[in-house]
SERO-4910 file (N, C-alpha, C, O; in steps of 0.05 Angstrom, whole numbers):
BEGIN
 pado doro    nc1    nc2    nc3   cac1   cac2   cac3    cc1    cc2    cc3    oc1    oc2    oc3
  Unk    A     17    -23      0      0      0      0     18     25      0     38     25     14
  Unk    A     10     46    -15     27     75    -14      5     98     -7    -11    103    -24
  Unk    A      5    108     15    -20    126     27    -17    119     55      1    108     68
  Unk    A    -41    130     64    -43    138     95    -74    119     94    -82    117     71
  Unk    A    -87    108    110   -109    103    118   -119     88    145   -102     74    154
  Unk    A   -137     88    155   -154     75    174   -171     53    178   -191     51    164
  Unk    A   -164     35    197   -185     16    197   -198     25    230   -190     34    252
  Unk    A   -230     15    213   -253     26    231   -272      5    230   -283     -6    211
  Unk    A   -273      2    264   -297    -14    270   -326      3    282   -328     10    305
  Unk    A   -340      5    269   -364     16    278   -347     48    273   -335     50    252
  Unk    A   -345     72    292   -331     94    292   -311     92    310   -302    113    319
  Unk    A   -301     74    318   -273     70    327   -249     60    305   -251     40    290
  Unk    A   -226     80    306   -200     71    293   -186     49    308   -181     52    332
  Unk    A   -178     26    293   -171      5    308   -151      3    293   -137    -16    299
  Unk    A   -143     15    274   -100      7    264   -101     33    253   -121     47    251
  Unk    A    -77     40    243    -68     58    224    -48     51    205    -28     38    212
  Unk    A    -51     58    177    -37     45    161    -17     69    145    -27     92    143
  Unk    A     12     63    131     22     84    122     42     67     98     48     43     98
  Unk    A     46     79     86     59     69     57     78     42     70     93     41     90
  Unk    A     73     23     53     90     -3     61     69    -22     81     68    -46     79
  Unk    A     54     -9     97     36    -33    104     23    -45     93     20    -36     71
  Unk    A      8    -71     99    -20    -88     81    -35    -91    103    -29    -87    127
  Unk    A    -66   -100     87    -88   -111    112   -108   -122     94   -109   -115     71
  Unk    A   -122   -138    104   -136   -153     95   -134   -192     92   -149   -210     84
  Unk    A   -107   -192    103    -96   -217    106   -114   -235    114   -122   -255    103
  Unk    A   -123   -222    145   -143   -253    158   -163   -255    147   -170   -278    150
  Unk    A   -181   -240    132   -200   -256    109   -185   -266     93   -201   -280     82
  Unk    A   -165   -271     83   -160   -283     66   -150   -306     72   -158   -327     63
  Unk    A   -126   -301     96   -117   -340    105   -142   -345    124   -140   -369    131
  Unk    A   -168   -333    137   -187   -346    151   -215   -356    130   -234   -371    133
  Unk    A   -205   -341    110   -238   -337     88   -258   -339    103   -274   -358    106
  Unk    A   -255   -309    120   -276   -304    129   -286   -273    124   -269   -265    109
  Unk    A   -298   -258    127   -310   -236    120   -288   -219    130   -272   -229    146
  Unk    A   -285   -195    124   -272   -165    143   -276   -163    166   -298   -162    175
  Unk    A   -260   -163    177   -265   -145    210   -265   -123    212   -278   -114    230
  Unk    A   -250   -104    193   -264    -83    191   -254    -61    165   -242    -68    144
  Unk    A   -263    -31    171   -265    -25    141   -243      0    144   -236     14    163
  Unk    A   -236     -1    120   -206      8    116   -217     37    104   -240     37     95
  Unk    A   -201     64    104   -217     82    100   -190    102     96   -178    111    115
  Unk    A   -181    109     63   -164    128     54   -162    145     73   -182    148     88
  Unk    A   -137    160     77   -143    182     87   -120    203     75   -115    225     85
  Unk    A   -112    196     58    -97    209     31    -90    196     10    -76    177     16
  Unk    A    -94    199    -15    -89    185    -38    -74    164    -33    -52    164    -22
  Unk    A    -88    141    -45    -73    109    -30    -71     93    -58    -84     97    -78
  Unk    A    -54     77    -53    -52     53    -73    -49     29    -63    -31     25    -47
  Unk    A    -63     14    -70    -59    -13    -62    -55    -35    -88    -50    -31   -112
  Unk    A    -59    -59    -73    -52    -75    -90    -86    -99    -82    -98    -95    -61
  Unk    A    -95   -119   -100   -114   -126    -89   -110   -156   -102   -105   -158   -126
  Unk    A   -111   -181    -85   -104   -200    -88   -134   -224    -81   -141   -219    -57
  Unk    A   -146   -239    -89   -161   -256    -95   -148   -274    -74   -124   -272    -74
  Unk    A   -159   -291    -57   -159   -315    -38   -137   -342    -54   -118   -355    -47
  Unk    A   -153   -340    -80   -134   -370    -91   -101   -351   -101    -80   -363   -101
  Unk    A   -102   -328   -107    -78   -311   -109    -54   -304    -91    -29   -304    -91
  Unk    A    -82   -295    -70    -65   -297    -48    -53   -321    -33    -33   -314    -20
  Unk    A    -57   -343    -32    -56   -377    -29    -24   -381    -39     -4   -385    -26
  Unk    A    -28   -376    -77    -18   -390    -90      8   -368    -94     18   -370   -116
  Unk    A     20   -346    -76     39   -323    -85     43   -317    -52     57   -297    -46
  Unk    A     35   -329    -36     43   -322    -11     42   -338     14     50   -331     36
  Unk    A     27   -363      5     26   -389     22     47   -388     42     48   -388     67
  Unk    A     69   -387     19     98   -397     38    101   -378     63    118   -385     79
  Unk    A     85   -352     71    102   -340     85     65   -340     96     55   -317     96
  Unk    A     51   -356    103     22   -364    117     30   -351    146     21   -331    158
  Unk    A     52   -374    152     61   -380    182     64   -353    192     51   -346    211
  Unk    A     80   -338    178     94   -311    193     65   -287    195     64   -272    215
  Unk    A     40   -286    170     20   -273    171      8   -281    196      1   -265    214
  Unk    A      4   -311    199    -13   -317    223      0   -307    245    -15   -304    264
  Unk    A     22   -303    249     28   -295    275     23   -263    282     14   -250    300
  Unk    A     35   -258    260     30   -218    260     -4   -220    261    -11   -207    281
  Unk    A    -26   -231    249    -53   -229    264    -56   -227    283    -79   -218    287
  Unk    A    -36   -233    314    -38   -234    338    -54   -205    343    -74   -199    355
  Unk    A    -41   -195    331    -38   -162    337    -69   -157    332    -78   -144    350
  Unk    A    -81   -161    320   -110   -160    307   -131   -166    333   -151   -152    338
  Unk    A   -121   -188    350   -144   -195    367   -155   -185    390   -172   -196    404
  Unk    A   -141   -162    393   -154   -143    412   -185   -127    404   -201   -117    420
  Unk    A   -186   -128    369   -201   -116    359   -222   -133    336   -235   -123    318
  Unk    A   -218   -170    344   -245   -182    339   -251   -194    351   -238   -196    372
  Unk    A   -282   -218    345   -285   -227    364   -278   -246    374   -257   -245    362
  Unk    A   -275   -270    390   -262   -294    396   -276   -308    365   -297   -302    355
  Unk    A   -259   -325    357   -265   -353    335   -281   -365    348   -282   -359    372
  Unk    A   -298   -384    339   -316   -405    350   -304   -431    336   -318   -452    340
  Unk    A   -281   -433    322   -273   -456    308   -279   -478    328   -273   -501    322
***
């Protein structure tokens, strides 16, 4: 990503993002919906990657995403897996 933006749950900011970060990961290694919604906050660029894309170009480095999600679980709700 190259920009500034926010992720927002309901009207609370729950990360901030700045050129070189990503998000969107745990829907994609959980395929599960958003936790929450990402919101420009100066001209941004991203990059936008499909589930079997994302799978098949970044699998190998699964392990290290799942762990940086840690950081995420202050701000959803427990899994019911």
């Amino acid at each position: 990503m190259k920009g500034d933006a926010s992720a927002k749950k309901g009207e609370s900011v729950v990360m901030e993002y700045k050129s070189g970060d990503y998000f969107g990961e745990r829907a994609l290694i959980k395929d599960e919906p958003r936790a929450a919604s990402v919101i420009a906050r100066t001209e941004v660029i991203v990059v936008s990657l499909n589930r079997n894309s994302f799978k098949r170009l970044l699998g190998p480095i699964e392990d290290v995403l799942r762990r940086n999600m840690e950081v995420y679980g202050k701000f959803v709700a427990p899994s019911t897996d």
